[in-house]
VEXVO-960532 format. One line per field, with one value per atom (N, C-alpha, C, O): atom name; z, x, y. Coordinates in steps of 0.001 Angstrom, whole numbers. Layout:
// VEXVO-960532
atom = CA ...
Z = Z ...
X = X ...
Y = Y ...
END
This chain:
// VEXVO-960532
atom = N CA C O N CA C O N CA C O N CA C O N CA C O N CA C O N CA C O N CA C O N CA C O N CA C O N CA C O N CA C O N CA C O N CA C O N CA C O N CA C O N CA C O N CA C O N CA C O N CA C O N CA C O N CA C O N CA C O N CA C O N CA C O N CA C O N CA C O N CA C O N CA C O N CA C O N CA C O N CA C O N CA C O N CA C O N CA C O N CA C O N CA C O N CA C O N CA C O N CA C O N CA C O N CA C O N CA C O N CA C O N CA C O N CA C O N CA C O N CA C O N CA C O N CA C O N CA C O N CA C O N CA C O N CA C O N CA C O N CA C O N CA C O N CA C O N CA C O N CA C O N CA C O N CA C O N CA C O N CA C O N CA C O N CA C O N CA C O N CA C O N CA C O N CA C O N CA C O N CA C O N CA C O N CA C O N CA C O N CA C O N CA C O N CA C O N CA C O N CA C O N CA C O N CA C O N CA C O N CA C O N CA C O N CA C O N CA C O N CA C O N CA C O N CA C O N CA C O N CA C O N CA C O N CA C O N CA C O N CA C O N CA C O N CA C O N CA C O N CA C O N CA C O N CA C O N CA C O N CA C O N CA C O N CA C O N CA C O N CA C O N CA C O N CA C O N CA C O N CA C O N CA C O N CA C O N CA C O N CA C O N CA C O N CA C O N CA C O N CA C O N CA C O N CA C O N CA C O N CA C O N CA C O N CA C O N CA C O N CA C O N CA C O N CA C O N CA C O N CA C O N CA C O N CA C O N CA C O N CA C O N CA C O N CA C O N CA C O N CA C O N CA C O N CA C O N CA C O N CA C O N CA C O N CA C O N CA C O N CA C O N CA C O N CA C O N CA C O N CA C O N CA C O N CA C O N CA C O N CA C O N CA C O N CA C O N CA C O N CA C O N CA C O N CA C O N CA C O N CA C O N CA C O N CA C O N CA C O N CA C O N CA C O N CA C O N CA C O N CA C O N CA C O N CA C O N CA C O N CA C O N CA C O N CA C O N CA C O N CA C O N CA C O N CA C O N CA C O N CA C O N CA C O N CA C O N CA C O N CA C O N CA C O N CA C O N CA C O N CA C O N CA C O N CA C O N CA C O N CA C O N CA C O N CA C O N CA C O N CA C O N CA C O N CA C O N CA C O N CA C O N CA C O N CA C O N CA C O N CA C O N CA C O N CA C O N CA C O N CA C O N CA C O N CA C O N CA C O N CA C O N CA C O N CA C O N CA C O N CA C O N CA C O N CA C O N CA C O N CA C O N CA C O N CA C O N CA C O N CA C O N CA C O N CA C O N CA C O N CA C O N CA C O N CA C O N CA C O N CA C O N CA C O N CA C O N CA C O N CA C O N CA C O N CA C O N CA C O N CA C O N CA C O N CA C O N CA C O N CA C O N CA C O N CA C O N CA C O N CA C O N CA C O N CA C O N CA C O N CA C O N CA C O N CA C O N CA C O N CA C O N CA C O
Z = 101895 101613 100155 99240 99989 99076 97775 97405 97441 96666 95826 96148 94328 93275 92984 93808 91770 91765 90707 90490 89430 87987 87840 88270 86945 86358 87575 87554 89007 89869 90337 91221 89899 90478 91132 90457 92204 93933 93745 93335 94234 94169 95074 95235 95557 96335 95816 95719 95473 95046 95631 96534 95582 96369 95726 94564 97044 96755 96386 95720 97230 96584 95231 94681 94661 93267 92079 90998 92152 92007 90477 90399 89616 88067 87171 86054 87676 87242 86226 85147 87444 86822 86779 87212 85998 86286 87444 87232 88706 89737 90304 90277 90844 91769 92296 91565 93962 94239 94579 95224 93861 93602 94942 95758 95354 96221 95793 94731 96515 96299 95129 94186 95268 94781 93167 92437 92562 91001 90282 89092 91203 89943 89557 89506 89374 88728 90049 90573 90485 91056 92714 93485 92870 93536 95359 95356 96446 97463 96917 95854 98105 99222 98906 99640 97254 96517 96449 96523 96341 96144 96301 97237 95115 93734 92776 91551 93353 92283 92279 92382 92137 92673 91528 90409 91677 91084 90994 90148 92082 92158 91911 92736 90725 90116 90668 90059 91798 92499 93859 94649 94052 95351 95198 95953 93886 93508 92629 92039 92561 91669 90303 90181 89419 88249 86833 86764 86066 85506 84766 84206 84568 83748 84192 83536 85692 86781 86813 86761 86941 87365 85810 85733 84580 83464 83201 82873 83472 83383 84032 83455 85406 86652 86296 86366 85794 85016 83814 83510 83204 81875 82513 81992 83654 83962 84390 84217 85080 85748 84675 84685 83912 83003 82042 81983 81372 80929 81575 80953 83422 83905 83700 83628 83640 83398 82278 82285 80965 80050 79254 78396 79917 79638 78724 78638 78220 77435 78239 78554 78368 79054 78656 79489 77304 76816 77156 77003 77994 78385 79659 79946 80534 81483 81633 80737 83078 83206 84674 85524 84736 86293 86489 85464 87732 87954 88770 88530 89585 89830 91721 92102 92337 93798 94568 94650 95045 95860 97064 97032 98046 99117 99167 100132 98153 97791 98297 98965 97632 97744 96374 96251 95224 93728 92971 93046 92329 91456 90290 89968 89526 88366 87518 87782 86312 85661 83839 83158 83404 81834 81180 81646 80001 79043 78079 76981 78191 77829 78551 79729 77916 78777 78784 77859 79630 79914 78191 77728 77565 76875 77702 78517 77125 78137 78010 79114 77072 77132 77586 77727 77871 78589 80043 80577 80837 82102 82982 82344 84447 85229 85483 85784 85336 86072 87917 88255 88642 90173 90819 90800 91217 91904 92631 92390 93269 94548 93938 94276 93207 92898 91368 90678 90756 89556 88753 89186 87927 87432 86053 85082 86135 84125 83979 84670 82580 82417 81178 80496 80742 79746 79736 80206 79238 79345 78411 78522 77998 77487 78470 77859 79517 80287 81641 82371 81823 82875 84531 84228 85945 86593 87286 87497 87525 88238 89038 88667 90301 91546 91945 91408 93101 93703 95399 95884 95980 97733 98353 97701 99624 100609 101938 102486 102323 103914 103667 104326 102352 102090 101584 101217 101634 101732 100048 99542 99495 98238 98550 99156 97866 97616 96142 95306 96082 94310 94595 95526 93927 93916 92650 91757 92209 90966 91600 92630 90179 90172 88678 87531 89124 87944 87231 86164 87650 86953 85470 84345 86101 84905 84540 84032 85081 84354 84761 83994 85900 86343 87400 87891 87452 88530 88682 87947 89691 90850 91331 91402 91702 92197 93387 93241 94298 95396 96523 97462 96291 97307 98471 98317 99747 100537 101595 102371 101752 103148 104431 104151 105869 106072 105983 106634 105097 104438 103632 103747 102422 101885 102792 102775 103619 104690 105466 105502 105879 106585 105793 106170 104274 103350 102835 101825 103264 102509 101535 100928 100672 99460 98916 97828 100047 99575 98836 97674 100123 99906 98876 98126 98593 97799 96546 95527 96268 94940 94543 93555 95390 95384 95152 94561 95550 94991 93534 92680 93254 91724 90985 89890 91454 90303 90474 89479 91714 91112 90525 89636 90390 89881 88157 87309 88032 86727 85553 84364 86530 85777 86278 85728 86935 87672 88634 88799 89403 90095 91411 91843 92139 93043 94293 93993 95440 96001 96266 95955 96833 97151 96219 96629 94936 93851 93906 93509 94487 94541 95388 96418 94766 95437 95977 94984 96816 97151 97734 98155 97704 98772 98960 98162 100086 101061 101066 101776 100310 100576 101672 102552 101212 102290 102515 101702 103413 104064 105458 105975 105935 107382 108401 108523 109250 109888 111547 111931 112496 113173 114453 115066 114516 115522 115373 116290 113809 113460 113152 113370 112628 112304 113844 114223 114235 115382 114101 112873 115424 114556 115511 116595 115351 116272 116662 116101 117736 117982 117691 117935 116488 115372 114548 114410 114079 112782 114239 114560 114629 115699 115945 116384 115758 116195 115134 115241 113189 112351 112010 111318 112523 112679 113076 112396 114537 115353 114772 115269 113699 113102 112095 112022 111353 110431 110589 110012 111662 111475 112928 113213 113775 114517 115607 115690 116273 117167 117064 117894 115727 114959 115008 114306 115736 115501 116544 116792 117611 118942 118389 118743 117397 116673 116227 116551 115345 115365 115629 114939 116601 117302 118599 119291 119018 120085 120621 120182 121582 122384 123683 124813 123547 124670 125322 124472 126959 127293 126825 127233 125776 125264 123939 123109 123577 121632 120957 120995 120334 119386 118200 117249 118237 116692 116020 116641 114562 113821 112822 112105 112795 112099 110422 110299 109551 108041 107843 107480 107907 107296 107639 106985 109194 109627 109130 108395 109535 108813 107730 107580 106834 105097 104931 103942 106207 105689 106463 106174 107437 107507 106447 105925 106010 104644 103847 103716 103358 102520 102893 102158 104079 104370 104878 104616 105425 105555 103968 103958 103046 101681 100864 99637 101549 101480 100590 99630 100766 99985 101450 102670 100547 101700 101827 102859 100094 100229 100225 99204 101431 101355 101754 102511 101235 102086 102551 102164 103684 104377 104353 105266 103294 102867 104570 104637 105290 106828 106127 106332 105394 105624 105468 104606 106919 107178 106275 106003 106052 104918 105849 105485 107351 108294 108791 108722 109358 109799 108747 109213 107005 106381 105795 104774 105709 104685 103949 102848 104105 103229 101725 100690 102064 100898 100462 99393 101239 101479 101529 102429 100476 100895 101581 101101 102906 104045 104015 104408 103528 104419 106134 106636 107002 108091 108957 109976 108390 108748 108009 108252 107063 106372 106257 105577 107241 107445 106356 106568 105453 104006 103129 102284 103105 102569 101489 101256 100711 99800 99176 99027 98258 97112 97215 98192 95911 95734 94985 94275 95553 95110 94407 94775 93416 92410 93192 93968 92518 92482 91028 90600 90488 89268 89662 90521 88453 87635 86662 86348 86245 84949 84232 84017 83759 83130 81931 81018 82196 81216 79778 79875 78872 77464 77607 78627 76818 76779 75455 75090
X = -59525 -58113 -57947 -58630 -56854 -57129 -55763 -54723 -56122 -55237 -55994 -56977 -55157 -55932 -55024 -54169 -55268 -54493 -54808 -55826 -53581 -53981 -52686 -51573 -53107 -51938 -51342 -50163 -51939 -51144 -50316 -49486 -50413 -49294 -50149 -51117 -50144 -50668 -50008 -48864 -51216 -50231 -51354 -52533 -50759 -51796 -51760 -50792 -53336 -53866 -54159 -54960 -53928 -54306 -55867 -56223 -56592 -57720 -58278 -59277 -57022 -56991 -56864 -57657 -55803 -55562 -56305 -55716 -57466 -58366 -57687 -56479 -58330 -58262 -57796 -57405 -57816 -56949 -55628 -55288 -54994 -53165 -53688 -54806 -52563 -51967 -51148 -49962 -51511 -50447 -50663 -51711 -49363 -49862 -48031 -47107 -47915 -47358 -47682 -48581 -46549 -46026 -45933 -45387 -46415 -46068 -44859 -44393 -44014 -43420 -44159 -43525 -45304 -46090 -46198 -46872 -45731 -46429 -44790 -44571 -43904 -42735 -42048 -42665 -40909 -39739 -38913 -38955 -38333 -37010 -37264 -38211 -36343 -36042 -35789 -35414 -36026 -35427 -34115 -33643 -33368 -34430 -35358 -36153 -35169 -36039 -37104 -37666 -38042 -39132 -40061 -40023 -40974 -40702 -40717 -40667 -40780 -41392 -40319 -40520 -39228 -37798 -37754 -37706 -37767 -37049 -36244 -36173 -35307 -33909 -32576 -32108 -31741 -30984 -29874 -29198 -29272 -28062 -27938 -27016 -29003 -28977 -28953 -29311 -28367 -27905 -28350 -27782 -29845 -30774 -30059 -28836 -30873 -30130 -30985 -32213 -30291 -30887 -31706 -32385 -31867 -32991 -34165 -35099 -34263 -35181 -36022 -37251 -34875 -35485 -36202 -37326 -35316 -35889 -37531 -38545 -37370 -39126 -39671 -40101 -39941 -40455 -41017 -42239 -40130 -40302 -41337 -42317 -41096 -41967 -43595 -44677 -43494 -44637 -45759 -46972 -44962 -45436 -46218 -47330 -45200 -45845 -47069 -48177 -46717 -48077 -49127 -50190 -49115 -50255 -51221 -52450 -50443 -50700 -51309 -51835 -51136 -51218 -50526 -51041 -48870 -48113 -46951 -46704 -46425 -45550 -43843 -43434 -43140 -41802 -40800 -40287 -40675 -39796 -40184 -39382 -41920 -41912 -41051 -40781 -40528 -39478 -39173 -38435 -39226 -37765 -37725 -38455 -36590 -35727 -34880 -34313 -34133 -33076 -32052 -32379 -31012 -30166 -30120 -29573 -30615 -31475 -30093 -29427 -29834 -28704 -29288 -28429 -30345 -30735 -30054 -29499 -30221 -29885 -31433 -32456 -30886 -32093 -32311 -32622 -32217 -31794 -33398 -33901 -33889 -35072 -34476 -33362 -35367 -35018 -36357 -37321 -36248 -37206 -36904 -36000 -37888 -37849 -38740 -39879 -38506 -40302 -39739 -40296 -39126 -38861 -38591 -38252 -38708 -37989 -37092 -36455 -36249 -34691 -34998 -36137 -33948 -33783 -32854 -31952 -33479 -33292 -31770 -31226 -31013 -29503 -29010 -27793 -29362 -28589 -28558 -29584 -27493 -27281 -28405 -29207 -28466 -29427 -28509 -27325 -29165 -28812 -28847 -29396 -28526 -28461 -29710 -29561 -30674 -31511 -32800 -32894 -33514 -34053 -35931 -37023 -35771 -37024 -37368 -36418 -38469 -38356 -39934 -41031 -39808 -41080 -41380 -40627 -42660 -42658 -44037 -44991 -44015 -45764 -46140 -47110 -44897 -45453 -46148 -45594 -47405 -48383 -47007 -47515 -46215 -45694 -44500 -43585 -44371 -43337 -43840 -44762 -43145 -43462 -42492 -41354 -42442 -41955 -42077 -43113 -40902 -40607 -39267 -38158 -39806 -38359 -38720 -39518 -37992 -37393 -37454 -36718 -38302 -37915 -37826 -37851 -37735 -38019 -37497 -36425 -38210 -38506 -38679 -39369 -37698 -37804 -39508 -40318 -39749 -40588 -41010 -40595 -42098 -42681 -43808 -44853 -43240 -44455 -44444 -43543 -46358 -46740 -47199 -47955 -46813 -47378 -48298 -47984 -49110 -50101 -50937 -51609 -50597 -51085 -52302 -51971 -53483 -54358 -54813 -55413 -54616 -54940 -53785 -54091 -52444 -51236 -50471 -49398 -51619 -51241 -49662 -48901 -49408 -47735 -47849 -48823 -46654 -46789 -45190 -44361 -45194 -43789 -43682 -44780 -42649 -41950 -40657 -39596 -41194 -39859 -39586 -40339 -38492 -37831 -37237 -36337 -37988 -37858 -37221 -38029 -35811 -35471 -34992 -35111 -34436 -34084 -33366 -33536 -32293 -31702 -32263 -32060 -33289 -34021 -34951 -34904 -35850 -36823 -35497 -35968 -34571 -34359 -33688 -33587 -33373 -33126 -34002 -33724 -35562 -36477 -36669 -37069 -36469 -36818 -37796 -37786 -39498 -40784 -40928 -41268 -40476 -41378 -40337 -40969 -39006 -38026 -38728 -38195 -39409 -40254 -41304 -41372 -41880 -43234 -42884 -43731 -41589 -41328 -41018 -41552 -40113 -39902 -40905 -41113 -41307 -43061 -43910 -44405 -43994 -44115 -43515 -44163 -41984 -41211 -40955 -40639 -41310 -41185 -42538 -42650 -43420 -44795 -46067 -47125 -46143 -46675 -47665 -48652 -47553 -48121 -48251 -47274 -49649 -49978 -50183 -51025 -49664 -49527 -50691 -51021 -51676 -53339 -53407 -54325 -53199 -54337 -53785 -54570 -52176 -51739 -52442 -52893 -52652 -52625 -51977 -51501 -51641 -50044 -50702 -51858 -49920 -49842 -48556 -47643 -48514 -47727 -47533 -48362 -46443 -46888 -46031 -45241 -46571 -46297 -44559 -43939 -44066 -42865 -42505 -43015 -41170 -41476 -42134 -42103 -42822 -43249 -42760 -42076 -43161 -42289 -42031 -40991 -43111 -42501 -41461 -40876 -41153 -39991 -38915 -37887 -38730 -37857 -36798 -36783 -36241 -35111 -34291 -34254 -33500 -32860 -31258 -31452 -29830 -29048 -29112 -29652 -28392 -28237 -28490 -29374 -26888 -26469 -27836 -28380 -28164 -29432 -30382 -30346 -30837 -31987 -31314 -32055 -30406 -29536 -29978 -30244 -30081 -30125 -31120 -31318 -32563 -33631 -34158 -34894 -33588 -34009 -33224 -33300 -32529 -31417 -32501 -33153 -32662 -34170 -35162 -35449 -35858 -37398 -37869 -39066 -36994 -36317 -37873 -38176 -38534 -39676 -40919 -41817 -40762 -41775 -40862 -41111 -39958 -39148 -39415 -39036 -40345 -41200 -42223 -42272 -43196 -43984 -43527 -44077 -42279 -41871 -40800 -40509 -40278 -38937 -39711 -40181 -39873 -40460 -39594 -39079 -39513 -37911 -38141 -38235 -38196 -38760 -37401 -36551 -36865 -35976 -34620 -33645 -34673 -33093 -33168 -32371 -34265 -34576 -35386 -36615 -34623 -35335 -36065 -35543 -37423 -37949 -38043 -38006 -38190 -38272 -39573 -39613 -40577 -41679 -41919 -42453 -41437 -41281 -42392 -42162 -43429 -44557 -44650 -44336 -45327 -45657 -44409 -44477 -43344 -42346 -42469 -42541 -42489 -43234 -44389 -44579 -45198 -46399 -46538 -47383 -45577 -45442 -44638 -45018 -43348 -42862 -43946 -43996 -44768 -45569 -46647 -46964 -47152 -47957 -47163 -47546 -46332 -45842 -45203 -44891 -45100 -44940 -46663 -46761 -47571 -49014 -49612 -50294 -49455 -50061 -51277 -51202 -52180 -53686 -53908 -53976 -54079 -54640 -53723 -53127 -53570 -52597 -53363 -54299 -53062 -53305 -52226 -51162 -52375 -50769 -51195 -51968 -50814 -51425 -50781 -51092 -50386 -49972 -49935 -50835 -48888 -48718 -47602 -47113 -46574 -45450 -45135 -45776 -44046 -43295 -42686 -42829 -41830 -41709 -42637 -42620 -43576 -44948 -45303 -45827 -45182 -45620 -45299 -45842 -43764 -42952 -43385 -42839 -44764 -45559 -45927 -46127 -45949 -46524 -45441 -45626 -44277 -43654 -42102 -41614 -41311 -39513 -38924 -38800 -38597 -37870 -36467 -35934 -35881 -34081 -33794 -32793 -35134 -34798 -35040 -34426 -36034 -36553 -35917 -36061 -35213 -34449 -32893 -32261 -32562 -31415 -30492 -29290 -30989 -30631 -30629 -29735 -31373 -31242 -32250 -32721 -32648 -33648 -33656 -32672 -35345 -35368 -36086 -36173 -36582 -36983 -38560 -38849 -39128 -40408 -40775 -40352 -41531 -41635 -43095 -43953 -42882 -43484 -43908 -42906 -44957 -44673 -46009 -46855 -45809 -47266 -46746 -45675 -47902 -48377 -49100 -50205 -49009 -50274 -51086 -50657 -52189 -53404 -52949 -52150 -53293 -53354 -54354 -55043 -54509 -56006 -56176 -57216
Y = 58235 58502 58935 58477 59980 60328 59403 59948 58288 58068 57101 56434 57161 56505 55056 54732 54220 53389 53757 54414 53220 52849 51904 52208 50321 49442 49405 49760 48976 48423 49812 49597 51136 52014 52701 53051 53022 53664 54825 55022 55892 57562 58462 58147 59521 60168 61720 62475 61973 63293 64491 64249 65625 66276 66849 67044 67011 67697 68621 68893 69404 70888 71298 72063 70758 70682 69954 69961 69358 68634 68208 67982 68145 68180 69000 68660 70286 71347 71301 71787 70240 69666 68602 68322 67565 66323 66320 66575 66077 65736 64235 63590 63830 62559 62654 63009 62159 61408 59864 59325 59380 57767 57288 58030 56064 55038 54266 54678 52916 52116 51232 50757 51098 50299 49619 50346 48527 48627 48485 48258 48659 48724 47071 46007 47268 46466 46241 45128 47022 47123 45853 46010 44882 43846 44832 46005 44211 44534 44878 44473 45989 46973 47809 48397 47856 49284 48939 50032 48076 47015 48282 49082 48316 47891 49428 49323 50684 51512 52758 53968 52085 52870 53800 53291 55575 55928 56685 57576 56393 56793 56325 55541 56732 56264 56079 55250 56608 56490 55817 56021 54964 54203 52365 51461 52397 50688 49859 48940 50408 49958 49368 49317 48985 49038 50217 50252 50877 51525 51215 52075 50042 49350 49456 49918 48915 49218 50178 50236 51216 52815 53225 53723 52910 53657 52969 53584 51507 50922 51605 52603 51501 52590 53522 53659 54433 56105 55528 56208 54356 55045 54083 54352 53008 52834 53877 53761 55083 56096 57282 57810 57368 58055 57475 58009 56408 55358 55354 55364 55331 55138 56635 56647 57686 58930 59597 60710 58510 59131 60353 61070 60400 61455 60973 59770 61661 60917 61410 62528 59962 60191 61543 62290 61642 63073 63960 64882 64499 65714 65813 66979 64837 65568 66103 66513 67040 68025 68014 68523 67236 67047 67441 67819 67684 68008 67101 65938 67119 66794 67364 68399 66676 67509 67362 66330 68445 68270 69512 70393 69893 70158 71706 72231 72128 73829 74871 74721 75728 76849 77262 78447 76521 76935 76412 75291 77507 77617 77424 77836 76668 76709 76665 75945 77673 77218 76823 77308 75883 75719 75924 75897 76170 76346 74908 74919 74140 73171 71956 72067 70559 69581 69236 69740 68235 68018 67109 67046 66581 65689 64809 65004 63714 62393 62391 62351 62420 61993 63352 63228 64545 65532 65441 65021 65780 65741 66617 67300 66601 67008 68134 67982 69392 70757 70556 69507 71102 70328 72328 73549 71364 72747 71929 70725 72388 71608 72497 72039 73522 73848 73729 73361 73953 74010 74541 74189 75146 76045 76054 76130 75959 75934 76331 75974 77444 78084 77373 77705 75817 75087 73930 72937 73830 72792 71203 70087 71197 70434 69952 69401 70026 70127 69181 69544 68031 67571 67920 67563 68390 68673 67135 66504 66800 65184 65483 65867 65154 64795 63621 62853 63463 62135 62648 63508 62043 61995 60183 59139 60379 59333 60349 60091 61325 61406 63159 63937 63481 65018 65488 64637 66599 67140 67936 68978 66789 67656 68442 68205 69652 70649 70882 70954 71022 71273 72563 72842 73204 74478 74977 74190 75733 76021 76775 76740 77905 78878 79156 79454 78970 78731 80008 79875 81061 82317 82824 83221 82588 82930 81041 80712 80213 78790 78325 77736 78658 78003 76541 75969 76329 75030 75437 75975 75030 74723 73368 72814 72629 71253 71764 72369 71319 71701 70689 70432 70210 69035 70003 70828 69699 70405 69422 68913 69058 68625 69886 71079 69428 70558 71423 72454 71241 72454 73304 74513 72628 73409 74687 75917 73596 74086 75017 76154 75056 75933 77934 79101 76864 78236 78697 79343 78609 79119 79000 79994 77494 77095 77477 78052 77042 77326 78710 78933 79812 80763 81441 82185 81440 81880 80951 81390 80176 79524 80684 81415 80594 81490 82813 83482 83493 84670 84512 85219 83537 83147 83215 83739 82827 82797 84354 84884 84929 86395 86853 87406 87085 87987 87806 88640 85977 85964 85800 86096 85197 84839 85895 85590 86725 87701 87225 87941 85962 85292 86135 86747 86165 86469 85336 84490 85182 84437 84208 83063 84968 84450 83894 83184 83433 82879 81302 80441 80799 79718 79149 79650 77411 76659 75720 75170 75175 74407 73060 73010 72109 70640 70514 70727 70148 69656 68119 67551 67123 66075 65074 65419 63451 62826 63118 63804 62656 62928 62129 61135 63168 62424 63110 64334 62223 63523 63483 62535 64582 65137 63668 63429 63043 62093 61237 60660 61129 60236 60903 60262 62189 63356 64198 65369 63285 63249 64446 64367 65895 66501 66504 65955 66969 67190 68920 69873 68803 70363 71213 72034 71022 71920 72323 73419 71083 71751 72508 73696 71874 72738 74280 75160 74473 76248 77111 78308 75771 76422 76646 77644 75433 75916 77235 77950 77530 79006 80393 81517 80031 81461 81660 82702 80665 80545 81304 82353 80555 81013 81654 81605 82209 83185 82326 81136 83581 83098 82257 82119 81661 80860 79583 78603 79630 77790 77245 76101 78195 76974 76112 74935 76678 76236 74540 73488 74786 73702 72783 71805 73143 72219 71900 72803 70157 69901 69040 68011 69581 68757 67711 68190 66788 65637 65241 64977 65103 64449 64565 63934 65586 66359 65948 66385 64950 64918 65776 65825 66454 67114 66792 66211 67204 66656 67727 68789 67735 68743 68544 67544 69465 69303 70285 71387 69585 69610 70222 71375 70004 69809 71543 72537 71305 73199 73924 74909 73427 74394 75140 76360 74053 74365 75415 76123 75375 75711 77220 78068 77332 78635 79231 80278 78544 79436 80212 81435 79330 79789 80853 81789 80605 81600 82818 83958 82637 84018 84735 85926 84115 85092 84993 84949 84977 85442 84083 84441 82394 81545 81276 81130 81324 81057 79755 79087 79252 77702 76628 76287 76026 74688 73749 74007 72235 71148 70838 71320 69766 69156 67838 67549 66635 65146 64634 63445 64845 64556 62929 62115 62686 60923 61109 61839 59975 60273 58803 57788 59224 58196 57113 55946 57432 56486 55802 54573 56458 55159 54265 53253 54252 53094 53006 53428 52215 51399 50878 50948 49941 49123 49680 49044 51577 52419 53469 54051 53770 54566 54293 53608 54884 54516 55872 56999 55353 56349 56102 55064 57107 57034 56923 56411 57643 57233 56073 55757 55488 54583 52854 51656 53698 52324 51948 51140 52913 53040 53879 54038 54280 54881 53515 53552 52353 51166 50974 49861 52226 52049 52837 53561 53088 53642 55051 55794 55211 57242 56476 55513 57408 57723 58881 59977 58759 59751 60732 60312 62352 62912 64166 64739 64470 65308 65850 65603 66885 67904 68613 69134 68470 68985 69880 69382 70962 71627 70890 70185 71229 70569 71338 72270 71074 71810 72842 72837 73633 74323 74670 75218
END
């Protein structure tokens, strides 16, 4: 399995991305924060206390060896909105609200927040970029991914063959119940490729994040992906789910980083 521990904080690596970046997604694991968030909460708007969440954040970064002021987050509200910085947020300025985010600065840390939505890291090692994209299904159905991946050609001259991407944990499709409506917006989407992933048992629809994602990307020409296939509903023990918790919990961190050179 591919996950490391450091100071008690649990996170899972992708392989693909080996050493290259600093990446890791965060487990529950290692924090502060009391039930329901127990313990490695870092999401600031689900009750917690900010004390909580701000330890959390700087345990995460400590275990990393990164320093907290390189941040740059945003304010995720399930858009189709790229954003990029050659700088970091400063901690007392407000969060810009955008669901992607890009930076060709080795000083710049990229950090979101899921529990069931869908992170993708993206890095591109030839022109030195990285991408962060909270992909739920609004994102996934506005073409967040591959509308990223154009961002990064159009602004860093990134060639999609040369990216490498992960796909991380999330929910996955046996627990991911969708209604109707979204399933209509699924098939307006991703037109004859939404059999692939809408599997409909007994009149329930599931919806599968993951392939979804991973056709975005390959159809705007990314070759190398992994898919970490660990659903955030099957293991609460490691994992904070909104569906599986009724919306009764916390955010798990995800980031990367460029190396210096």
């Amino acid at each position: 399995m591919p996950y490391m521990e450091i100071n008690g904080l649990e996170f899972y690596r992708f392989d693909l991305l080996g050493d290259e970046v600093i990446q890791a997604v965060f487990t529950r694991k290692g924090g502060v924060s009391p039930k329901p968030w127990a313990t490695l909460n870092l999401g600031g708007t689900v009750g917690d206390s900010r004390e909580n969440v701000i330890e959390n954040r700087r345990r995460i970064f400590e275990a990393l060896g990164i320093e907290v002021a390189s941040i740059f987050d945003v304010w995720q509200v399930h858009s189709d909105r790229v954003l990029f910085s050659d700088k970091p947020r400063p901690l007392d300025q407000p969060h810009e609200k955008a669901d992607a985010i890009v930076t060709n600065n080795p000083s710049v840390t990229l950090f979101m927040r899921f529990a069931d939505c869908v992170p993708v890291l993206l890095y591109d090692p030839v022109h030195q970029v990285i991408g962060l994209i909270h992909a739920g299904w609004k994102g996934t159905v506005q073409k967040i991914a591959s509308k990223t991946v154009r961002f990064m050609m159009e602004n860093y001259g990134t060639k999609p063959g040369d990216i490498l991407a992960g796909i991380g944990p999330s929910i996955g499709v046996d627990h991911y119940i969708i209604r109707e409506d979204v399933a209509r917006e699924v098939q307006e989407s991703f037109g004859e490729k939404a059999g692939q992933i809408l599997q409909a048992t007994n009149g329930v629809i599931h919806f599968d994040l993951w392939s979804a994602n991973e056709i975005l990307l390959r159809e705007v020409g990314v070759k190398s992906i992994q898919v970490a296939q660990q659903c955030t509903a099957c293991d609460l023990e490691r994992w904070f789910s909104h569906r599986a918790e009724q919306g009764n919990t916390g955010r798990f961190a995800a980031l990367i980083k460029l190396k210096p050179t």
